[in-house]
Each structure stands twice: as structure tokens, then as C-alpha cells.
PDB file of N, CA, C and O in Angstrom, chain B, residues numbered from 101:
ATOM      1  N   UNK B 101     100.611  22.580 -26.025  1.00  0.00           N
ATOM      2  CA  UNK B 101      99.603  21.625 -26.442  1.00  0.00           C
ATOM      3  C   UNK B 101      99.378  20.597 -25.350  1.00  0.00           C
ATOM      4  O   UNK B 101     100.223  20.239 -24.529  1.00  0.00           O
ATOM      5  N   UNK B 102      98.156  20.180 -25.448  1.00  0.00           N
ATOM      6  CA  UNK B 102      97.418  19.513 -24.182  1.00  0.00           C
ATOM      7  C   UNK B 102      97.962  17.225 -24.597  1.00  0.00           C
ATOM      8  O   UNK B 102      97.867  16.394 -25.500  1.00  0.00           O
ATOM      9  N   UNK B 103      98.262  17.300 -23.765  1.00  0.00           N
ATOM     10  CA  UNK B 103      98.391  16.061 -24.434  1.00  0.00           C
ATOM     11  C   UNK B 103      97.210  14.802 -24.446  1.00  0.00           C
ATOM     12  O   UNK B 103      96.166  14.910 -23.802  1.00  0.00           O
ATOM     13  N   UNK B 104      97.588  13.418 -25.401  1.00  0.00           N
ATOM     14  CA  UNK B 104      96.601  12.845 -25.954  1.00  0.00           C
ATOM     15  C   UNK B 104      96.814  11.393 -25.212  1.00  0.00           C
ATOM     16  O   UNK B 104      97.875  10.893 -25.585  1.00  0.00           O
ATOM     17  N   UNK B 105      96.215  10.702 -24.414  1.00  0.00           N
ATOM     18  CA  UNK B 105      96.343   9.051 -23.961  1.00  0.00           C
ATOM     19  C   UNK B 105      95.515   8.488 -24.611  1.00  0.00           C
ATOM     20  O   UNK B 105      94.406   8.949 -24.879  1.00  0.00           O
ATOM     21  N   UNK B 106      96.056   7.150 -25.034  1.00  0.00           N
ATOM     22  CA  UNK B 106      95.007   6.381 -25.848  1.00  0.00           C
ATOM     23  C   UNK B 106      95.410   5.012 -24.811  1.00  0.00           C
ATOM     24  O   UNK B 106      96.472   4.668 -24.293  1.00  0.00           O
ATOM     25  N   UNK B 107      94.241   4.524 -24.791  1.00  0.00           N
ATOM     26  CA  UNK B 107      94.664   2.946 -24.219  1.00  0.00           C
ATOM     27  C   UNK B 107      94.033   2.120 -25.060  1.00  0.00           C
ATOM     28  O   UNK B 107      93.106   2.317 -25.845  1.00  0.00           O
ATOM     29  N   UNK B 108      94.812   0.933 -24.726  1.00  0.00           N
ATOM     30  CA  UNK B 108      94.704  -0.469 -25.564  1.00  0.00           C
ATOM     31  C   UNK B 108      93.829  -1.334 -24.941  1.00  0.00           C
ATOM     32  O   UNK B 108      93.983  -1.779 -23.803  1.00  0.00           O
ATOM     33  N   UNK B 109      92.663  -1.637 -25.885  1.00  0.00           N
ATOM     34  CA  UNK B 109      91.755  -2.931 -24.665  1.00  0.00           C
ATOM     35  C   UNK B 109      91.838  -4.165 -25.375  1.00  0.00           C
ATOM     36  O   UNK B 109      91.891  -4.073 -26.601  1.00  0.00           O
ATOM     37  N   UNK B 110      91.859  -5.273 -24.873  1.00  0.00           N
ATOM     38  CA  UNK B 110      92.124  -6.051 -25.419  1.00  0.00           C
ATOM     39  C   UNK B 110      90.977  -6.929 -26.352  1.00  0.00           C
ATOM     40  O   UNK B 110      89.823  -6.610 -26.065  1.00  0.00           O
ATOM     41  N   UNK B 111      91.060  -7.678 -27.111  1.00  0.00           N
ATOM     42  CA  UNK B 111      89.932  -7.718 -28.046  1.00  0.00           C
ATOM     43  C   UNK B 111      88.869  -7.981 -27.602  1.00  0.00           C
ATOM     44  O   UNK B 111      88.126  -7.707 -28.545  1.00  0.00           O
ATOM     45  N   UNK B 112      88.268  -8.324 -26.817  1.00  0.00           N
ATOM     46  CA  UNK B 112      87.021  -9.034 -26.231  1.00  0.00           C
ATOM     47  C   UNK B 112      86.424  -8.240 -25.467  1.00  0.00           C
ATOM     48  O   UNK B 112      85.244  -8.337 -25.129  1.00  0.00           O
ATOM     49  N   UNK B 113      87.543  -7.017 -24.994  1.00  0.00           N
ATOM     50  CA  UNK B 113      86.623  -6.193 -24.279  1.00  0.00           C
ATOM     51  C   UNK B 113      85.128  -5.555 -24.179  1.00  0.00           C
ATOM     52  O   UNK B 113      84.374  -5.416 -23.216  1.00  0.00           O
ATOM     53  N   UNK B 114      84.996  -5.207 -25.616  1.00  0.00           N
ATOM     54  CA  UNK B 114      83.761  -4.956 -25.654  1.00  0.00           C
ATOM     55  C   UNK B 114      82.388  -5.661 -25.432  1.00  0.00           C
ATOM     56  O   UNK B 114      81.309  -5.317 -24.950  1.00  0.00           O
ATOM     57  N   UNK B 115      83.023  -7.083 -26.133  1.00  0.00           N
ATOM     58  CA  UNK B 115      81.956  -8.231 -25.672  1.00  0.00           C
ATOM     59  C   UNK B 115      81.934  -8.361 -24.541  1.00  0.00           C
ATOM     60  O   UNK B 115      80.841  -7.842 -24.315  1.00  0.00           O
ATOM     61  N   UNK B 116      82.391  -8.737 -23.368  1.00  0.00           N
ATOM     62  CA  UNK B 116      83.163  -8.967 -21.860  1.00  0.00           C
ATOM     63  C   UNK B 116      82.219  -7.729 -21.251  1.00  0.00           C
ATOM     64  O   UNK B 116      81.353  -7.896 -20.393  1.00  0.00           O
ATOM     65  N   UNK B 117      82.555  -6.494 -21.854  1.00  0.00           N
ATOM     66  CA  UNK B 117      81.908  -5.225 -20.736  1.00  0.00           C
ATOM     67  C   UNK B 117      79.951  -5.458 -21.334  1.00  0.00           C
ATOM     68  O   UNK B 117      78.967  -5.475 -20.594  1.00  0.00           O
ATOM     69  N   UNK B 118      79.978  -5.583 -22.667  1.00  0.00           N
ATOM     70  CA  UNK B 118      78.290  -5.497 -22.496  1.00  0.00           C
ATOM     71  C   UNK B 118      77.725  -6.862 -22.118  1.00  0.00           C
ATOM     72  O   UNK B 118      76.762  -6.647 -21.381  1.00  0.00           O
ATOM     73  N   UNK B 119      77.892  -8.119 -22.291  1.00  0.00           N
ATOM     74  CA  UNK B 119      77.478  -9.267 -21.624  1.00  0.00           C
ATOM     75  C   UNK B 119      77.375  -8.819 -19.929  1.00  0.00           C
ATOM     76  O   UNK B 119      76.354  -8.982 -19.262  1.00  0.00           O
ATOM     77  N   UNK B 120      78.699  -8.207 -19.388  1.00  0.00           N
ATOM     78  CA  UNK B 120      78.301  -7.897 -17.829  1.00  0.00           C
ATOM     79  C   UNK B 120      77.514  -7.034 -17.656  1.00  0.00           C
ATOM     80  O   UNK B 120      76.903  -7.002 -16.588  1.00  0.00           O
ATOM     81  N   UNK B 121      77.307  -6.169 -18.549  1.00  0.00           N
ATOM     82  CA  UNK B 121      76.224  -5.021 -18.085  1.00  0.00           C
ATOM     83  C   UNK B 121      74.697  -5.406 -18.139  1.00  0.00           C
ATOM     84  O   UNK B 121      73.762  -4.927 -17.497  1.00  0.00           O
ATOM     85  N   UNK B 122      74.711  -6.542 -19.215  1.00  0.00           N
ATOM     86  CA  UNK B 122      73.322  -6.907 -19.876  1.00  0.00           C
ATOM     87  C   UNK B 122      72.748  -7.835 -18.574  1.00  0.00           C
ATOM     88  O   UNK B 122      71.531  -7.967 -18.444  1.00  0.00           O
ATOM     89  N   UNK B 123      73.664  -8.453 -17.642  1.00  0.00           N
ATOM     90  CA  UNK B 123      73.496  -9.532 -16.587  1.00  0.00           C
ATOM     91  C   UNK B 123      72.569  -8.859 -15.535  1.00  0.00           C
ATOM     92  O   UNK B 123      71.498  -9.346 -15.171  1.00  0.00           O
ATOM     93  N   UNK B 124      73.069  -7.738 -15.103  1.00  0.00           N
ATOM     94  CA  UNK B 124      72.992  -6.730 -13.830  1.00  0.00           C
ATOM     95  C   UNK B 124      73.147  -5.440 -14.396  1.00  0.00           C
ATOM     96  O   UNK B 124      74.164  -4.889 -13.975  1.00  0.00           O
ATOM     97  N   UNK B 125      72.300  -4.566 -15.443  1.00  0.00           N
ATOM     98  CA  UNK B 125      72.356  -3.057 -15.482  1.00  0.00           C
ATOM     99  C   UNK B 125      71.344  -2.502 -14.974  1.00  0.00           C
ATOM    100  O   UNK B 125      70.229  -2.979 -14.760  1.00  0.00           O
ATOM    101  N   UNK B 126      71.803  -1.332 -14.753  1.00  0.00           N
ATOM    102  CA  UNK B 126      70.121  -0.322 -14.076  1.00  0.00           C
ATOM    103  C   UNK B 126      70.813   1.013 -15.059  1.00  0.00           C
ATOM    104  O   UNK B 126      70.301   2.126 -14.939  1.00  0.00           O
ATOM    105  N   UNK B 127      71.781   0.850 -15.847  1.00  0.00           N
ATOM    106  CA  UNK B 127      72.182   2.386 -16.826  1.00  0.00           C
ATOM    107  C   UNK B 127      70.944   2.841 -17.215  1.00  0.00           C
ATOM    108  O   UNK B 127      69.946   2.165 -17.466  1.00  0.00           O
ATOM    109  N   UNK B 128      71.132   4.523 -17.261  1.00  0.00           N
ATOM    110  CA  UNK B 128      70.283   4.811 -18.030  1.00  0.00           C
ATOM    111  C   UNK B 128      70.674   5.630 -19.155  1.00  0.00           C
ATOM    112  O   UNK B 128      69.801   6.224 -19.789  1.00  0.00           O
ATOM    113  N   UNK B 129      71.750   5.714 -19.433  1.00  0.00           N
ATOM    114  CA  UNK B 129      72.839   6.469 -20.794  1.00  0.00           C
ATOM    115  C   UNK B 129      74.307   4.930 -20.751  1.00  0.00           C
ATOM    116  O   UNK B 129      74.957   4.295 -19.920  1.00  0.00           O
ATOM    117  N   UNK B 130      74.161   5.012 -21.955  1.00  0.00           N
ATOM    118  CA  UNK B 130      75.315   4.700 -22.499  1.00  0.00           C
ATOM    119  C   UNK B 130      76.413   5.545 -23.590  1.00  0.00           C
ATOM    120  O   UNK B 130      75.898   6.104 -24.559  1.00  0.00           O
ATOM    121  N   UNK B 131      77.779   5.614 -23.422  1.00  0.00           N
ATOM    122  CA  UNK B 131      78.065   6.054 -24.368  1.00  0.00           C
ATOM    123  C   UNK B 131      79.559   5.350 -24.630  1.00  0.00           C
ATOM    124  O   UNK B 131      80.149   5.050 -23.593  1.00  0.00           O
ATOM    125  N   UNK B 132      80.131   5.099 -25.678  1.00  0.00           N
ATOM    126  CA  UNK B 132      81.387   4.112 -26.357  1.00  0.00           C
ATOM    127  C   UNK B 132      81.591   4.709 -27.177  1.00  0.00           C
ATOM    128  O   UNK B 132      80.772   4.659 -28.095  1.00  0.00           O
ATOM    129  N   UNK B 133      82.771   5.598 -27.322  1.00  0.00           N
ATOM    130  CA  UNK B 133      83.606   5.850 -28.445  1.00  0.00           C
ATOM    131  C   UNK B 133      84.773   5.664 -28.358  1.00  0.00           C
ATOM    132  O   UNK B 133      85.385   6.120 -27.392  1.00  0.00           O
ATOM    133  N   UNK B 134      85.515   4.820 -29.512  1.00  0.00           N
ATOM    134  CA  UNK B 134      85.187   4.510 -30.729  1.00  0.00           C
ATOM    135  C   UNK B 134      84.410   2.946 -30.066  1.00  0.00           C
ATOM    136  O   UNK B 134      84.584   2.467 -28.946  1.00  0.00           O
ATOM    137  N   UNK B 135      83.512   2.393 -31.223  1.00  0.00           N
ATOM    138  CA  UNK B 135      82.879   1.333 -31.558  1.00  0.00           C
ATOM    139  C   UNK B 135      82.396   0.391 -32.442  1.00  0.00           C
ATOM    140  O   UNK B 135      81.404   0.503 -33.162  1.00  0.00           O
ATOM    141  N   UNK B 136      83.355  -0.796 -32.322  1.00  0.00           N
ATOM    142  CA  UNK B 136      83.099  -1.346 -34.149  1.00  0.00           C
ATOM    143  C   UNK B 136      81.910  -2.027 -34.304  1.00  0.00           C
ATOM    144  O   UNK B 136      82.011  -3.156 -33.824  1.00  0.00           O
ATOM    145  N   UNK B 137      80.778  -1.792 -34.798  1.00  0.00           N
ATOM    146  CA  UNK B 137      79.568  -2.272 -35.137  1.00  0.00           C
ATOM    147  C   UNK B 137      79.681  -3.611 -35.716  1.00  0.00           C
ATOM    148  O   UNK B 137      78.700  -4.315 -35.958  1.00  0.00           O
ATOM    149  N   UNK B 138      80.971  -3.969 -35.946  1.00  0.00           N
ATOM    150  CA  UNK B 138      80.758  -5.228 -37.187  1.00  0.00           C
ATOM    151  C   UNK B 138      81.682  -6.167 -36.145  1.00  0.00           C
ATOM    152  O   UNK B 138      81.295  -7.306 -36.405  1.00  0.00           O
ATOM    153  N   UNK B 139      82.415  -6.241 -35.394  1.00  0.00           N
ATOM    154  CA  UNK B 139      83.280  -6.994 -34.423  1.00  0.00           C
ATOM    155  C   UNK B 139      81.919  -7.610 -33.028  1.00  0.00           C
ATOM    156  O   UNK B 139      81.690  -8.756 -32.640  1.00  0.00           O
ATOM    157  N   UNK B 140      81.424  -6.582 -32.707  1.00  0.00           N
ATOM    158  CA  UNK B 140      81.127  -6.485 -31.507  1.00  0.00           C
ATOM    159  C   UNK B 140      79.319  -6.389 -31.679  1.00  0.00           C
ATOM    160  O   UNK B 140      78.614  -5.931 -30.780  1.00  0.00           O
ATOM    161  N   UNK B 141      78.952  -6.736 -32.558  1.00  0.00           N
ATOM    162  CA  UNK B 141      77.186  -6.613 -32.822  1.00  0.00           C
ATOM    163  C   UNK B 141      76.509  -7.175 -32.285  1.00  0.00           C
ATOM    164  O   UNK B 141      75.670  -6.562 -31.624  1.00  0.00           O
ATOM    165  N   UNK B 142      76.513  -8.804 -32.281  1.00  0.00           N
ATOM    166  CA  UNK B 142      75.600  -9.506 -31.086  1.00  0.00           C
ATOM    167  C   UNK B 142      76.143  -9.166 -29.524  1.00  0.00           C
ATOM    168  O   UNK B 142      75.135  -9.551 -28.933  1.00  0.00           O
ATOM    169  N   UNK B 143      76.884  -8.792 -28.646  1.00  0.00           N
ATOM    170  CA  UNK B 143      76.960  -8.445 -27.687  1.00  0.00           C
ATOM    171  C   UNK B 143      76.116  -6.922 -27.564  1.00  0.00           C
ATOM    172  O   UNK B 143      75.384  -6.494 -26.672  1.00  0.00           O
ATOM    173  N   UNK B 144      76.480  -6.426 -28.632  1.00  0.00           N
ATOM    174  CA  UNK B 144      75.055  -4.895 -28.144  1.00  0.00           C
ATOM    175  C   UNK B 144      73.901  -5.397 -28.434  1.00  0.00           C
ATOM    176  O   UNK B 144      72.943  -4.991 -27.777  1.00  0.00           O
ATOM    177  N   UNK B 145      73.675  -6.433 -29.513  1.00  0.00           N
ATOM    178  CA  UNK B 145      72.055  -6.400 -29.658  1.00  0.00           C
ATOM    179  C   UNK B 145      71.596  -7.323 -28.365  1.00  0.00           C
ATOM    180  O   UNK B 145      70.480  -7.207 -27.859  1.00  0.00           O
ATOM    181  N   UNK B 146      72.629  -8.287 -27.878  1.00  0.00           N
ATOM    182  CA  UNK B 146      72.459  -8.931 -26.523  1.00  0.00           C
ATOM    183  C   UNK B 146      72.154  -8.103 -25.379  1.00  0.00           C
ATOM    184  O   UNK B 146      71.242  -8.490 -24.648  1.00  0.00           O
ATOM    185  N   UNK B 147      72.835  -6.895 -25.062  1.00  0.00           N
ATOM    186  CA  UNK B 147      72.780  -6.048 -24.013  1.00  0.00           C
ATOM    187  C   UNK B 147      71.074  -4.943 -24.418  1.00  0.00           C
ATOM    188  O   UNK B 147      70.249  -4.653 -23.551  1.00  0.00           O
ATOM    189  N   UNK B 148      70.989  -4.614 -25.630  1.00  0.00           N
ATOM    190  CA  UNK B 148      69.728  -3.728 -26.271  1.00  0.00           C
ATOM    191  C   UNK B 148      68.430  -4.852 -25.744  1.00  0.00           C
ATOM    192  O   UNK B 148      67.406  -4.394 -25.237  1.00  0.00           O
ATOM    193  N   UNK B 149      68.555  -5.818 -25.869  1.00  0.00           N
ATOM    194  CA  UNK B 149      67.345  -6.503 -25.313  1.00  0.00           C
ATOM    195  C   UNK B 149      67.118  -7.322 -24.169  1.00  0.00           C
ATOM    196  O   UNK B 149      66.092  -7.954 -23.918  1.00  0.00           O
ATOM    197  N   UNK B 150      68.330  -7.247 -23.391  1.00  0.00           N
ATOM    198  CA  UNK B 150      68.189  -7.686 -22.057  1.00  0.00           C
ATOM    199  C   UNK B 150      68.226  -6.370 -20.942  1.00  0.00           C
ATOM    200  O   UNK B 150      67.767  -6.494 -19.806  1.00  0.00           O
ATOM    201  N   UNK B 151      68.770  -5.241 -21.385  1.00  0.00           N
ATOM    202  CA  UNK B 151      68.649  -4.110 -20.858  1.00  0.00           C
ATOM    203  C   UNK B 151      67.202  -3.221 -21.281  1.00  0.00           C
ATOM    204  O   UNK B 151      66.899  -2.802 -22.398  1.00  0.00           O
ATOM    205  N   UNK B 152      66.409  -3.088 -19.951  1.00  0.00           N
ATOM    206  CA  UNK B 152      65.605  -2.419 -20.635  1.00  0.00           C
ATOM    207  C   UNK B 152      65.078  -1.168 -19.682  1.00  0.00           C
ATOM    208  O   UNK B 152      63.894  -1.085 -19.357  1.00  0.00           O
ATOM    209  N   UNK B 153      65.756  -0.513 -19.401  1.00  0.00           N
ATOM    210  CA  UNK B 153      66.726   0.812 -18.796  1.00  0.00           C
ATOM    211  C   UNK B 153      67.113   1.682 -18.962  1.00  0.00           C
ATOM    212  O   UNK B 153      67.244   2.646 -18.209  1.00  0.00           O
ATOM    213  N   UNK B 154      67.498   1.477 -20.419  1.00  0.00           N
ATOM    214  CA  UNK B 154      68.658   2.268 -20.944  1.00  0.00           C
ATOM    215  C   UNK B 154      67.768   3.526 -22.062  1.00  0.00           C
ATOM    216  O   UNK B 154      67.233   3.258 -23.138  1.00  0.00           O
ATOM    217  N   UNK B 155      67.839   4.830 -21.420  1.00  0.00           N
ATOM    218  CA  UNK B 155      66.892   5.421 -22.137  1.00  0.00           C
ATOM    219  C   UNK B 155      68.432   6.657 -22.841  1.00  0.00           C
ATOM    220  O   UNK B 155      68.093   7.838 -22.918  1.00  0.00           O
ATOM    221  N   UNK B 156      69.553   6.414 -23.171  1.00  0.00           N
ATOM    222  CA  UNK B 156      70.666   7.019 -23.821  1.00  0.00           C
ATOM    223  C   UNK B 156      71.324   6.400 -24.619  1.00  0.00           C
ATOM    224  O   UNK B 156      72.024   5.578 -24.027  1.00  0.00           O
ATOM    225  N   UNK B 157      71.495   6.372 -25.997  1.00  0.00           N
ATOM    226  CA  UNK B 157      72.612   5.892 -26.381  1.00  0.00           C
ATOM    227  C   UNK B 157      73.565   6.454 -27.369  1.00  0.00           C
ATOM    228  O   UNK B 157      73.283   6.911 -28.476  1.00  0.00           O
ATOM    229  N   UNK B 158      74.753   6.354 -26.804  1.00  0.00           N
ATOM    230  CA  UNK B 158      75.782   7.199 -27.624  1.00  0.00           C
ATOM    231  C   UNK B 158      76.973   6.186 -28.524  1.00  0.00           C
ATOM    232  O   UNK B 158      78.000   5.642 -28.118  1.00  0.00           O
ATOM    233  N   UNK B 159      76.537   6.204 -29.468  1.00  0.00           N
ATOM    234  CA  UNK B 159      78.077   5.062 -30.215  1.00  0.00           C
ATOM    235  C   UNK B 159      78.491   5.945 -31.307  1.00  0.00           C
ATOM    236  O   UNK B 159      77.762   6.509 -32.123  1.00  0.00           O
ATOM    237  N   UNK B 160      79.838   5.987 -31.198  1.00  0.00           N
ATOM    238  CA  UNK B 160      80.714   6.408 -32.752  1.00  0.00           C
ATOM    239  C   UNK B 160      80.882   4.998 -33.307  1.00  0.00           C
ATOM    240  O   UNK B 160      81.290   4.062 -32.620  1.00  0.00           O
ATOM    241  N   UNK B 161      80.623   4.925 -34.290  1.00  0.00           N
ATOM    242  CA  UNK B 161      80.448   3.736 -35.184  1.00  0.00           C
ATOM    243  C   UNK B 161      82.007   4.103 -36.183  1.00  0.00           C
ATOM    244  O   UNK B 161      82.336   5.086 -36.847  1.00  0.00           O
ATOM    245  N   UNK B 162      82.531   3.093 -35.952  1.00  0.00           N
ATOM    246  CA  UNK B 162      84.343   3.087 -36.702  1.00  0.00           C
ATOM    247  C   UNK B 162      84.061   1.877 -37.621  1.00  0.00           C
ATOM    248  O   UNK B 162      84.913   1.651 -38.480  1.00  0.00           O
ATOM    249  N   UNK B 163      82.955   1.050 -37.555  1.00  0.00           N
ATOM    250  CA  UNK B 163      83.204  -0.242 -38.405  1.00  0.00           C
ATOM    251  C   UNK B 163      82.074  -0.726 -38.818  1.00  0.00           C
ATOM    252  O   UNK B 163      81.479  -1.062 -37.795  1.00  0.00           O
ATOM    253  N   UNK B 164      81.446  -0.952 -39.707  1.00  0.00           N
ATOM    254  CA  UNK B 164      79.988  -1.359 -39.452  1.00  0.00           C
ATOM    255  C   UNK B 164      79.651  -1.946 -41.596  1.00  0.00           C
ATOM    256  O   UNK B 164      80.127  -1.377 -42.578  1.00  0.00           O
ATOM    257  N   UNK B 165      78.768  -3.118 -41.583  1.00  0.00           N
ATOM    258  CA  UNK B 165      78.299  -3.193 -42.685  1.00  0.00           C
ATOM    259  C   UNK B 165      76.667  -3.114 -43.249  1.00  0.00           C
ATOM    260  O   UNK B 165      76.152  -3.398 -42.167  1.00  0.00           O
ATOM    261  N   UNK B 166      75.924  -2.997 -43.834  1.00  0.00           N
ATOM    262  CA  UNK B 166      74.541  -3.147 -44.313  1.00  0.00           C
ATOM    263  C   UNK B 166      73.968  -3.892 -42.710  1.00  0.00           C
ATOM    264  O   UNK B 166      73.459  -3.342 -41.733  1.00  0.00           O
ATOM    265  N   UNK B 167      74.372  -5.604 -43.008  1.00  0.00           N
ATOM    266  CA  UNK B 167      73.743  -6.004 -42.245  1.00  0.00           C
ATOM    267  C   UNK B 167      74.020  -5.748 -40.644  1.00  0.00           C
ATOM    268  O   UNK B 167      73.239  -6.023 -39.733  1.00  0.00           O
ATOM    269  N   UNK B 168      75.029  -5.290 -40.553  1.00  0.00           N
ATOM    270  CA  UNK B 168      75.015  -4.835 -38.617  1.00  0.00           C
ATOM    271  C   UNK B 168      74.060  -3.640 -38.352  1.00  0.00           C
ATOM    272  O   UNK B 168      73.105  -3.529 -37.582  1.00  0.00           O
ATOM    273  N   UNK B 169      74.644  -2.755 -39.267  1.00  0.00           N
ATOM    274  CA  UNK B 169      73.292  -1.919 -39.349  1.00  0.00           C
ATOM    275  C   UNK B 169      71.927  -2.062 -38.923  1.00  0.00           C
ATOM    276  O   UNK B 169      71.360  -1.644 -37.914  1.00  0.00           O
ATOM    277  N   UNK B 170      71.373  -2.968 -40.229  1.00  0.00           N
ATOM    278  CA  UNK B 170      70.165  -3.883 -39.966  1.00  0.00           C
ATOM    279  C   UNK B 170      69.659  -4.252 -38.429  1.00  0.00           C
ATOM    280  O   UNK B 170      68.596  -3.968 -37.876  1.00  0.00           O
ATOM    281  N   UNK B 171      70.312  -4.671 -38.151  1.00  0.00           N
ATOM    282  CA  UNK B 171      70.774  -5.668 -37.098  1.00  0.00           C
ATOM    283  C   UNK B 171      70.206  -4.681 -35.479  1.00  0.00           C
ATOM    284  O   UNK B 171      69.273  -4.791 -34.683  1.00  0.00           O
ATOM    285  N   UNK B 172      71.503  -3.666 -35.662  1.00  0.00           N
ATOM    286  CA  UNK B 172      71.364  -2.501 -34.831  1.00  0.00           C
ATOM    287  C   UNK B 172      69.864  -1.678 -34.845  1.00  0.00           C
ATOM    288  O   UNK B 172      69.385  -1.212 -33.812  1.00  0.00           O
ATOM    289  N   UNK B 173      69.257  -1.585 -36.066  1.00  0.00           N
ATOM    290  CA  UNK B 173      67.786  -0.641 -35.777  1.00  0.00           C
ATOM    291  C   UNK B 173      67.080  -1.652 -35.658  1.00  0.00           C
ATOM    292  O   UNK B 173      65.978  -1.271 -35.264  1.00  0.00           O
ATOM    293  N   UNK B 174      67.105  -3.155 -35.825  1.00  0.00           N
ATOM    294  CA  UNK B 174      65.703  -3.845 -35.197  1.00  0.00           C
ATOM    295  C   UNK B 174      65.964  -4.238 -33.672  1.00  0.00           C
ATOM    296  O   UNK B 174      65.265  -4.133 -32.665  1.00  0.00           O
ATOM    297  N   UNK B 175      66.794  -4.556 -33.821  1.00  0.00           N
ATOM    298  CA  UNK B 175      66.842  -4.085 -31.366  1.00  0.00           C
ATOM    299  C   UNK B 175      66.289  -2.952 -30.964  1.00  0.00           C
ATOM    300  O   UNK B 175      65.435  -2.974 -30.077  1.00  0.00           O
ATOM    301  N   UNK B 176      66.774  -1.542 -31.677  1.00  0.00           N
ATOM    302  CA  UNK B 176      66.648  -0.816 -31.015  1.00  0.00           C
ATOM    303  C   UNK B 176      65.094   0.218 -31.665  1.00  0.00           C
ATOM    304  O   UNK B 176      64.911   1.423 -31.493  1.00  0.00           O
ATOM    305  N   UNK B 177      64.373  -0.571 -32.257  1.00  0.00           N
ATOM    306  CA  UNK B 177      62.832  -0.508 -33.165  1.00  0.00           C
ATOM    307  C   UNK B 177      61.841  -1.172 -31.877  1.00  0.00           C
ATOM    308  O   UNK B 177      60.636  -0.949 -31.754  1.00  0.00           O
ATOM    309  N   UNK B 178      62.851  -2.212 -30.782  1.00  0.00           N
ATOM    310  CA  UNK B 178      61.685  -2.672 -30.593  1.00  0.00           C
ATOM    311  C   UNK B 178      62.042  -2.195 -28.603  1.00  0.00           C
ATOM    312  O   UNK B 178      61.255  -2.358 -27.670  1.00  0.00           O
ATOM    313  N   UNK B 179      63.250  -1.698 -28.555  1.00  0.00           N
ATOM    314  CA  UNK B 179      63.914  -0.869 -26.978  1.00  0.00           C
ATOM    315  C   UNK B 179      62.517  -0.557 -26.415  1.00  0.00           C
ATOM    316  O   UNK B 179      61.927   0.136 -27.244  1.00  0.00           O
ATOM    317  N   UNK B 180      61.953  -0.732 -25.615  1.00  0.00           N
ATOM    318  CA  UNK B 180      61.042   0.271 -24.735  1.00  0.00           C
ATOM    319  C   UNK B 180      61.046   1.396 -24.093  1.00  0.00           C
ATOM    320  O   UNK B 180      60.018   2.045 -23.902  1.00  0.00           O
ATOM    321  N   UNK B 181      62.381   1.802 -23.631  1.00  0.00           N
ATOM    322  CA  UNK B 181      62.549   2.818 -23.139  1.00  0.00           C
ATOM    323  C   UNK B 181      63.408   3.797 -23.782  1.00  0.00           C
ATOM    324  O   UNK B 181      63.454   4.937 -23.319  1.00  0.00           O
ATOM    325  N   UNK B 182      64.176   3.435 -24.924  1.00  0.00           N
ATOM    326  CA  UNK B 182      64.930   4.095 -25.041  1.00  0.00           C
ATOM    327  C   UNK B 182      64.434   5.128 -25.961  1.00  0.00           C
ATOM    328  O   UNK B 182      63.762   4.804 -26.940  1.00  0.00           O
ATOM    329  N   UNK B 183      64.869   6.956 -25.579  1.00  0.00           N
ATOM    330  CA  UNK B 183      64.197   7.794 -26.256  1.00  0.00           C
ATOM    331  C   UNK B 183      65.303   9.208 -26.606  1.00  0.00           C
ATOM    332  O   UNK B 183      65.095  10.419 -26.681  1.00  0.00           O
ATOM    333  N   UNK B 184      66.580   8.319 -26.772  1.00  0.00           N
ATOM    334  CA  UNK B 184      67.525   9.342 -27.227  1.00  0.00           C
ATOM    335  C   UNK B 184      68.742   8.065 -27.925  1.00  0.00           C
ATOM    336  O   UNK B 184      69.091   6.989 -27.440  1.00  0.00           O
ATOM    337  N   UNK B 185      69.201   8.826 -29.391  1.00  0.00           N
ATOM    338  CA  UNK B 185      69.847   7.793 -29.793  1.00  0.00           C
ATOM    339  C   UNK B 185      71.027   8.882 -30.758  1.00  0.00           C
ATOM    340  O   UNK B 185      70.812   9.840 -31.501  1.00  0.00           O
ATOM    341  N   UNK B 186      72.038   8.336 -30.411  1.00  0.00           N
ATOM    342  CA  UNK B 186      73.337   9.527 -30.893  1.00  0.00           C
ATOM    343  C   UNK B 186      73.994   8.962 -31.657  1.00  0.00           C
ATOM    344  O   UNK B 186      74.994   8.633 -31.020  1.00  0.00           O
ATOM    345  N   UNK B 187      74.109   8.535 -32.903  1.00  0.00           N
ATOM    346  CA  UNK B 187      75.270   7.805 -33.781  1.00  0.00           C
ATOM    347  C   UNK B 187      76.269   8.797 -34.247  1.00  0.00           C
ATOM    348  O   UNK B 187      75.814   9.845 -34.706  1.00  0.00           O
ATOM    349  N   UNK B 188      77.229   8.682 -34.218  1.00  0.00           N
ATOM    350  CA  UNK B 188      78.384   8.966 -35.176  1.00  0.00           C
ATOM    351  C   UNK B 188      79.417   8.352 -35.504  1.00  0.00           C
ATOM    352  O   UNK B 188      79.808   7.445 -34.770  1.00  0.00           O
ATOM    353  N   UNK B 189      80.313   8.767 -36.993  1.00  0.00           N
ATOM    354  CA  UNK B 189      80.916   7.906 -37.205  1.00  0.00           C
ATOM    355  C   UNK B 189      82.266   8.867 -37.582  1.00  0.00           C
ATOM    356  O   UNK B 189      83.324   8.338 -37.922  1.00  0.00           O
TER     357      UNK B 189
END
């Protein structure tokens, strides 16, 4: 059997990596798995509308409520470029 590494990021990471990307990105795919929708929501909807580039997106959604949800399809209702969108959970 093939073995399994998991690493530990520390809590902010996620906020920390999309605030820097949202500053200076030219991505044109994103993808984050795992991803808690409900921890980390205004930093993607921050990066979804200051990035406007990004024609991929890939999130496994591990955490999420009604309103992040919400939240998540009106950023990405109003994305300009983006024309591929991958959720799973």
C-alpha cells in the first residue's frame, strides 16, 4: 500500500494565501481541497472579485451553511471570466 501525507496549515492559511493571490494574480484555474466555505468565505469572495482571471474553479466544500453558499453564487453570478466551476463535497 501506497502511503498517505497529510499536512497541517495553520488556521489563517487560507485567508493569508487568497488575500495574496487577490493582490497580484494572473491564475487562470484554481483548485483547494479540502475547503471550509464557512471559516474562510469573505477571503474567497474577496479574491472572486478582485481576481478577474480566473476562468477554473475547483473547491471540495468540507464546511459550508445556507448563507456562505449564498454568498459564494453571488460573486461568482457576477465573475466575468469565469467559465468552469467544480464543487464537491
Amino acid at each position: 500500500m501506497g502511503r498517505t501525507y497529510g499536512y497541517v496549515l495553520y488556521p489563517h492559511f487560507y485567508d493569508d494565501f487568497l488575500i495574496s493571490l487577490a493582490k497580484k494574480s494572473s491564475l487562470k484555474e484554481l483548485s483547494i481541497r479540502p475547503f471550509s466555505l464557512a471559516r474562510h468565505r469573505e477571503s474567497l469572495v474577496c479574491f472572486l472579485t478582485q481576481d478577474t482571471k480566473l476562468e477554473s474553479l475547483h473547491l471540495k466544500i468540507n464546511e459550508a451553511n445556507r448563507e456562505d453558499w449564498l454568498a459564494l453564487c453571488q460573486v461568482l453570478e457576477k465573475h466575468p471570466k469565469l467559465n468552469s466551476l467544480y464543487l464537491d463535497s
